[in-house]
C-alpha positions in Angstrom: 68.2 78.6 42.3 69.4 75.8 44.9 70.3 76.7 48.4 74.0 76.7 49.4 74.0 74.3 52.8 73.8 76.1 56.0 75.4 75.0 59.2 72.8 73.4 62.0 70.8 76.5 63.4 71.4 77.2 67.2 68.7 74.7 69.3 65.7 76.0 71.0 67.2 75.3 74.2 70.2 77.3 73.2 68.0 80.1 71.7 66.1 80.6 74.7 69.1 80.8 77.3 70.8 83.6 74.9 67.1 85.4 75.2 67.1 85.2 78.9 70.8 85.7 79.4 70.1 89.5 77.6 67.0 89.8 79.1 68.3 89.1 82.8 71.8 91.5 82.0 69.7 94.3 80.2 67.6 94.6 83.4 70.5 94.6 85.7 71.5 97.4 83.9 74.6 96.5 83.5 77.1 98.7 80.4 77.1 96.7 77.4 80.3 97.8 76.7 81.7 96.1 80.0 84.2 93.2 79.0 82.3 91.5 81.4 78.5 91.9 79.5 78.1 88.4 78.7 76.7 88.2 75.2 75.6 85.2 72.6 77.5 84.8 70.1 77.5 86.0 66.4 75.3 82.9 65.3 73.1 82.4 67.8 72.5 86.5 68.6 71.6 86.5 64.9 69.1 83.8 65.1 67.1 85.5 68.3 67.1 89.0 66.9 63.6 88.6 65.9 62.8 88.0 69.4 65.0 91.0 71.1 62.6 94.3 70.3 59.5 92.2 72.3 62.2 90.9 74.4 63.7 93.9 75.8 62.2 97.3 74.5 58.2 97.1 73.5 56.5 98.8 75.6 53.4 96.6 75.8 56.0 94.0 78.0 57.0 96.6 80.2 56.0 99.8 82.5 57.5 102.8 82.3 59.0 104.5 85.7 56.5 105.9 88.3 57.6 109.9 89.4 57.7 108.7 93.2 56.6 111.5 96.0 56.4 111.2 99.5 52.5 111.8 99.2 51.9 109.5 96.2 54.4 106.6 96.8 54.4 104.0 93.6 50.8 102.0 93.6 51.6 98.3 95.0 49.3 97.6 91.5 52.6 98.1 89.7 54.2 94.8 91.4 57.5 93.5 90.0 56.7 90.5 92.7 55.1 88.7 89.6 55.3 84.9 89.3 55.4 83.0 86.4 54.8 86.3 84.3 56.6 89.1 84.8 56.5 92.8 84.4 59.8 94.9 84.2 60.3 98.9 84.2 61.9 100.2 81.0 65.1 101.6 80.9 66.1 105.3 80.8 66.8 106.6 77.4 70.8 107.1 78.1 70.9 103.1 78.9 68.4 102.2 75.8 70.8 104.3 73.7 74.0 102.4 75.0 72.8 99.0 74.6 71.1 99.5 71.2 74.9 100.9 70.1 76.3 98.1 71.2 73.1 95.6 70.1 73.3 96.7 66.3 76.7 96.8 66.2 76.8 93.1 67.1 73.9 92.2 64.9 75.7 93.6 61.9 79.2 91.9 62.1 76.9 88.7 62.7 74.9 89.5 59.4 78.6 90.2 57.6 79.4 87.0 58.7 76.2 85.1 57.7 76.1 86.6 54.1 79.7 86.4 53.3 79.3 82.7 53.8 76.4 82.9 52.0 78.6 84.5 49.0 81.1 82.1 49.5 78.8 79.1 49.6 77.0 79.8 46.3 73.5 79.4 45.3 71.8 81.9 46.9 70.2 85.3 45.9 71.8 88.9 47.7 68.3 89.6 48.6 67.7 86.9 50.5 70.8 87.9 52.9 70.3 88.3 56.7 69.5 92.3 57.7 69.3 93.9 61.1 66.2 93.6 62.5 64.1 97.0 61.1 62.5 97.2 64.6 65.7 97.7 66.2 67.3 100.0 64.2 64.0 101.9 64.2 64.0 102.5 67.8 68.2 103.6 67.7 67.2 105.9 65.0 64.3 107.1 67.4 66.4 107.4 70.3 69.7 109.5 68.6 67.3 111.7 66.9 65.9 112.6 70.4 69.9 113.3 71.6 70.5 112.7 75.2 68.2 114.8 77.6 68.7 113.6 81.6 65.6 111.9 83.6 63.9 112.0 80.0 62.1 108.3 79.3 61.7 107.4 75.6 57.7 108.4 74.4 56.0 105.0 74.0 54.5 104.6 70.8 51.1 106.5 72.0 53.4 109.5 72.7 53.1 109.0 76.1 56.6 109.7 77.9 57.5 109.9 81.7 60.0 112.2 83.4 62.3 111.2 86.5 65.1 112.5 88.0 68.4 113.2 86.2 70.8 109.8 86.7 67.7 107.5 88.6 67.1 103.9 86.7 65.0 101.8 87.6 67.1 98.5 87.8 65.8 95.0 87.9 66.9 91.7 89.0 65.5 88.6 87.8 66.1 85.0 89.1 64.3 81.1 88.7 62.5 80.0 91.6 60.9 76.8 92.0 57.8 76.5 90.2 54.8 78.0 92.2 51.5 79.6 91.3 50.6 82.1 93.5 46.9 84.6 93.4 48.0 87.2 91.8 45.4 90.1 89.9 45.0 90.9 86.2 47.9 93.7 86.6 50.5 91.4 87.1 49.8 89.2 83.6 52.3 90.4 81.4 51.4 90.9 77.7 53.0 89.1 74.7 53.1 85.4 75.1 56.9 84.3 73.9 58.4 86.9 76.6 56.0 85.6 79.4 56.5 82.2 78.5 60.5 83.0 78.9 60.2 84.4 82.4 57.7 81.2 83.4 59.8 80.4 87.0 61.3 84.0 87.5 61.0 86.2 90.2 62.2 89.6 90.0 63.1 92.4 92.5 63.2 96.0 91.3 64.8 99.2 93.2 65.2 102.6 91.6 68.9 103.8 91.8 70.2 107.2 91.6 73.4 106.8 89.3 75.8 108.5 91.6 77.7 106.4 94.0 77.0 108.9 96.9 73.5 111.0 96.2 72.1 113.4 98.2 74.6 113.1 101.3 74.0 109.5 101.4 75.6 106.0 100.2 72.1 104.1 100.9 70.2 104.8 97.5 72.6 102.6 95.3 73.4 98.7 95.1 76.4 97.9 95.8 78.4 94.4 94.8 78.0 93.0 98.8 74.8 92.9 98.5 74.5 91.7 95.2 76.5 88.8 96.4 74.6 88.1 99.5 71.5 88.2 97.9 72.7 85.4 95.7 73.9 83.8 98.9 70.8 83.2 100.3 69.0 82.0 96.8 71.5 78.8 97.5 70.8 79.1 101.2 66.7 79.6 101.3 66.0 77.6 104.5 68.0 80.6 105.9 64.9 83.1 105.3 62.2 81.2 104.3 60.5 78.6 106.4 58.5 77.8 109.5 59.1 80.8 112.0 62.2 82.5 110.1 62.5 86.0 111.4 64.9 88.2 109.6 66.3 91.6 110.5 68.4 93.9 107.8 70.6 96.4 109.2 71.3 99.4 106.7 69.6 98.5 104.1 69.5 100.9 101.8 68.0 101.0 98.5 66.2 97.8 100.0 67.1 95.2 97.6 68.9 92.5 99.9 65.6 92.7 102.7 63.4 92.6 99.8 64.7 89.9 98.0 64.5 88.1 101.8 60.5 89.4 101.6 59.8 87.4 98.3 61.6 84.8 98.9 58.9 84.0 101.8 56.1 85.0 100.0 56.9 82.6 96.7 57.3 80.2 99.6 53.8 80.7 101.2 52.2 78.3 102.3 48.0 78.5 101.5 45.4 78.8 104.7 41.7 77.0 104.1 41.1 80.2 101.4 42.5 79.1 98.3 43.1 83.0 97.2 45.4 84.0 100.3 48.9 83.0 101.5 50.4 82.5 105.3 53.5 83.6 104.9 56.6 81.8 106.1 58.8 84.1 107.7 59.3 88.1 108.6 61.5 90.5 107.7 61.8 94.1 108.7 64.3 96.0 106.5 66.1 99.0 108.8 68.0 102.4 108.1 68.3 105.4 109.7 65.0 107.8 110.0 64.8 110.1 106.7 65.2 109.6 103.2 66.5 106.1 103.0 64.0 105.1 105.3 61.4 106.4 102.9 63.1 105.0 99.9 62.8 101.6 101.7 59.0 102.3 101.7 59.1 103.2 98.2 61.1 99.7 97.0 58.5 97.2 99.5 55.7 99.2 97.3 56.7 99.0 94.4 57.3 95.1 94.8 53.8 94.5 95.8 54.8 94.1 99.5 52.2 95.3 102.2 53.9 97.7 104.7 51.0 96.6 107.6 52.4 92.8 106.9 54.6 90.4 108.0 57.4 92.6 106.1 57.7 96.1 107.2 60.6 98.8 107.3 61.7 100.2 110.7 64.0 102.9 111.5 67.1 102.1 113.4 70.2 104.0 114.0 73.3 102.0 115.1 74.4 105.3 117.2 71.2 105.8 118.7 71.3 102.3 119.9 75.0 102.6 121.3 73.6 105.4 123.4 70.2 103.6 124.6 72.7 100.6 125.4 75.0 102.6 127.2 72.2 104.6 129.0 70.6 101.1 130.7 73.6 99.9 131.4 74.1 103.4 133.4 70.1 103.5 134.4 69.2 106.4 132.6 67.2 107.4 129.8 69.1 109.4 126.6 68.7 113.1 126.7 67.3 112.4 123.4 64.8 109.8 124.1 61.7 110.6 121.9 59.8 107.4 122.8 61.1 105.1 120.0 63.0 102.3 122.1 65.3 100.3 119.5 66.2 97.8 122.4 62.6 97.3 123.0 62.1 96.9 119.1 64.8 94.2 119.1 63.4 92.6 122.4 59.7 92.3 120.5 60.9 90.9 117.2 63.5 88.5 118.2 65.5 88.1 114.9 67.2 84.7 114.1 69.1 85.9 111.3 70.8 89.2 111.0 71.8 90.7 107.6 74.2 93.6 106.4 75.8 94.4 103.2 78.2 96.8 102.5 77.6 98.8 105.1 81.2 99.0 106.9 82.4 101.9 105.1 83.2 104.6 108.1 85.7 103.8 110.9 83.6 105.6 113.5 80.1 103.6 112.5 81.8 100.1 112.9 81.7 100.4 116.7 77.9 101.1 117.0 77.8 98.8 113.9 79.8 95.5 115.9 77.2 96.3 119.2 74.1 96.5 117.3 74.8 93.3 115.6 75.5 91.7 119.3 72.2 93.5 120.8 70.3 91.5 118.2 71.1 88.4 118.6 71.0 89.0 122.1 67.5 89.6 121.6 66.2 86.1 119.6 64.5 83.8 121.4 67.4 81.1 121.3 70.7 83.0 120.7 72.7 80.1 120.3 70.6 79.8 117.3 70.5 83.1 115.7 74.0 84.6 113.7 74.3 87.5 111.1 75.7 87.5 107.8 77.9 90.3 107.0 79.1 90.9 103.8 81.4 93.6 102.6 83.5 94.7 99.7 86.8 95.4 101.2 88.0 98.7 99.5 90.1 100.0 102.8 91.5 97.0 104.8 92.5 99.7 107.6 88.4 100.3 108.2 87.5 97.2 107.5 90.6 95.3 110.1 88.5 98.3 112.5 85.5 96.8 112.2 86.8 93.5 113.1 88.4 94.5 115.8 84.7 96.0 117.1 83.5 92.2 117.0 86.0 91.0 119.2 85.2 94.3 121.3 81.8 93.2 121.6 82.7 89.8 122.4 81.2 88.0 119.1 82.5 85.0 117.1 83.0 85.2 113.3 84.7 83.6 110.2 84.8 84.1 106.5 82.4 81.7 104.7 82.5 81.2 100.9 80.3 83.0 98.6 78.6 80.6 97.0 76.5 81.5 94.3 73.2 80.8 92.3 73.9 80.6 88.3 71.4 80.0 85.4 72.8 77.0 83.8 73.3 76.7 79.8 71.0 74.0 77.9 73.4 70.7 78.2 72.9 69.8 74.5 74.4 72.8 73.4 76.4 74.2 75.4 79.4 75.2 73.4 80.7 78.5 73.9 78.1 79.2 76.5 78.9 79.7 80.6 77.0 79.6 83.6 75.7 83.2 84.0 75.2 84.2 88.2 71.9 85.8 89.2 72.0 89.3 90.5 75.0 90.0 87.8 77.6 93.0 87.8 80.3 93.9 86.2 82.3 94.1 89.4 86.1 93.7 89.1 87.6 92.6 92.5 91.4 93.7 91.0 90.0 97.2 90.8 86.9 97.5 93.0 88.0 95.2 95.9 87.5 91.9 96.9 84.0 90.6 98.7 84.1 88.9 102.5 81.4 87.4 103.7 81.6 87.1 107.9 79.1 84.7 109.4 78.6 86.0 113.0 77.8 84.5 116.1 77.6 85.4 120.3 80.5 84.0 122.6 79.4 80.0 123.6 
């Protein structure tokens, strides 16, 4: 029985942007439902399928979740700091559940497409249609039959299965980097060839994220869209943290992502001493919140991104207030009542940052004050502060607290201006491109109508 003519499959090139395009989205976490989920289209989404189960969900290409403790924090063997192959945590089974709705759901209107041309066209037998890939209906079959169960990962195919904390993901970030080969151990080859040859040139950063926006009394274990955007920022921007004496202070960071990202970013950039299997680094950072949980969850990210905590990149504790009152206590020659040894201004004074970073961390009116001097105290302290300046970047969602905090700036005597965003995208294949957009690294599905608008303030001290 002759063939009916089929249209000109989707190029490699084309294929292999729609498999990272998922793979970089599905990582981030991000609802496949949102309008702004970037998918492939119908033809090309059919053409990868075969791909997508390795791609996104065997668990031989990724690890499942460590159960984090404060005794036990995860093993720096379970790096995500892997360069050209790279690991990534599996999702929970409420976000596996979600895409895979959404996945097969896409996959069949593309498969009623393909076979109704088919029909049309003539020529060729029902049986040779297109079909959902078995592999992935297998594992949403799998996954509804288990119903939805909080903190419960999906069993691997050993049986194996891993329990976390209701509403915690493990949420990954990928990006291209230039391409570098740096010594890394047997844990950090990832298995199956076509998914390791796809993430040749990516780094990745991974946090884990509890799912409510404040958790525990505290904004700091989520990423928010600021800091999304500044990360991105500083891809386009590396001389900014990477390069020869680049010392890089984060102020409330959080879940850790932004000073992280800072951390890698001089690290891929190392530059080898006479031993072929070690790296000088080329720059510091020292990631900063107040004493406590976030401090330890700080900890917990630099681990489990393979960064040493007795290195060049270390978390410190640092509370804006506490520094108010040390500042305030000099200036009146006296030591706080609550003085426990732990000088921040003599911290400062010993690193000498030239670039200070913050992301969305002015949120409370009575924080931006100590916030506005902390920054000034900082750049006080580099070596050349001329030279040094912070980078600020905020989601405005109250223009009242935020107008506060820039009146604090002025308060404390410090230049700024609104700089654009630029950002850092992974470009479509230019010979076939149609119907395909830049995608930006470190995506969201952020809506500044609804969720606010995104300022970045470059900072400097009074000439």
């Amino acid at each position: 029985m002759a063939s009916a003519p089929s249209p000109t499959p989707p190029s490699a090139h084309r294929q292999r942007f729609a498999r990272r395009l998922l793979l970089v989205q599905y990582n981030a976490r991000l609802p496949p439902r949102s309008t702004r989920f970037r998918w492939p289209d119908a033809r090309t989404l059919l053409a990868i399928q075969p791909h997508l189960y390795s791609d996104l969900l065997d668990p031989a290409s990724s690890s499942s979740p460590p159960v984090p403790s404060p005794q036990q924090p995860p093993s720096a063997s379970s790096s995500l700091l892997v360069h050209p192959k790279t690991k990534t945590y599996r999702a929970t089974q409420k976000y596996e559940k979600t895409f895979l709705r959404e996945l097969t759901s896409r996959l069949q209107d593309a498969v009623d497409q393909e076979s109704a041309r088919l029909k049309a066209a003539g020529g060729v037998d029902e049986t040779e249609y297109p079909e959902v890939d078995a592999a992935l209906l297998e594992r949403y079959a799998e996954l509804m039959a288990c119903g939805s169960i909080a903190g419960t990962q999906p069993a691997t195919r050993d049986g194996a299965s891993s329990m976390l904390p209701p509403e915690c993901e493990h949420v990954t970030y990928l990006w291209q980097t230039p391409s570098r080969s740096l010594p890394f151990g047997d844990h950090d080859i990832c298995q199956g060839e076509d998914r390791s040859a796809l993430l040749r040139g990516f780094a990745a950063v991974t946090v884990r994220e509890e799912g409510s926006a404040i958790s525990k009394g505290t904004t700091g274990l989520k990423t928010w869209e600021a800091c999304l955007r500044l990360a991105n920022y500083l891809l386009v921007h590396p001389e900014l943290i990477a390069g020869p004496d680049r010392r890089v202070l984060e102020l409330g960071s959080g879940a850790g992502l932004l000073g992280t990202v800072c951390a890698i970013e001089q690290k891929l950039k190392s530059r080898p001493d006479d031993s072929p299997s070690s790296c000088r680094p080329t720059g510091q950072t020292w990631l900063t919140d107040v004493p406590g949980q976030v401090l330890d969850r700080l900890t917990e990210t630099m681990e489990m991104n393979g960064l040493s905590r007795h290195g060049p990149y270390q978390a410190y504790p640092l509370d804006w207030v506490k520094l108010r009152d040390q500042v305030q206590a000099r200036e009146a020659a006296l030591a706080p009542a609550d003085d426990d040894g732990d000088d921040i201004l003599d911290f400062l004074a010993r690193i000498k940052p030239k670039l200070v970073l913050a992301a969305d961390v002015v949120y409370d009116p009575d924080l931006t004050g100590p916030l506005a001097k902390t920054i000034r105290v900082a750049l006080e302290s580099a070596l050349d502060g001329s030279d040094a300046k912070a980078l600020v970047a905020s989601t405005i969602r109250n223009p009242a607290t935020y107008q506060t905090f820039l009146d604090a700036l002025v308060h404390e005597n410090l230049m700024f201006s609104a700089i654009p965003i630029e950002q850092k995208y992974m470009d479509p294949p230019l010979d076939d491109a149609e119907g395909m957009e830049p995608v930006p690294f470190f995506p969201s599905v952020h809506d500044p109508a609804c969720d606010g608008t995104v300022e970045l303030l470059e900072i400097r001290l009074q000439r």
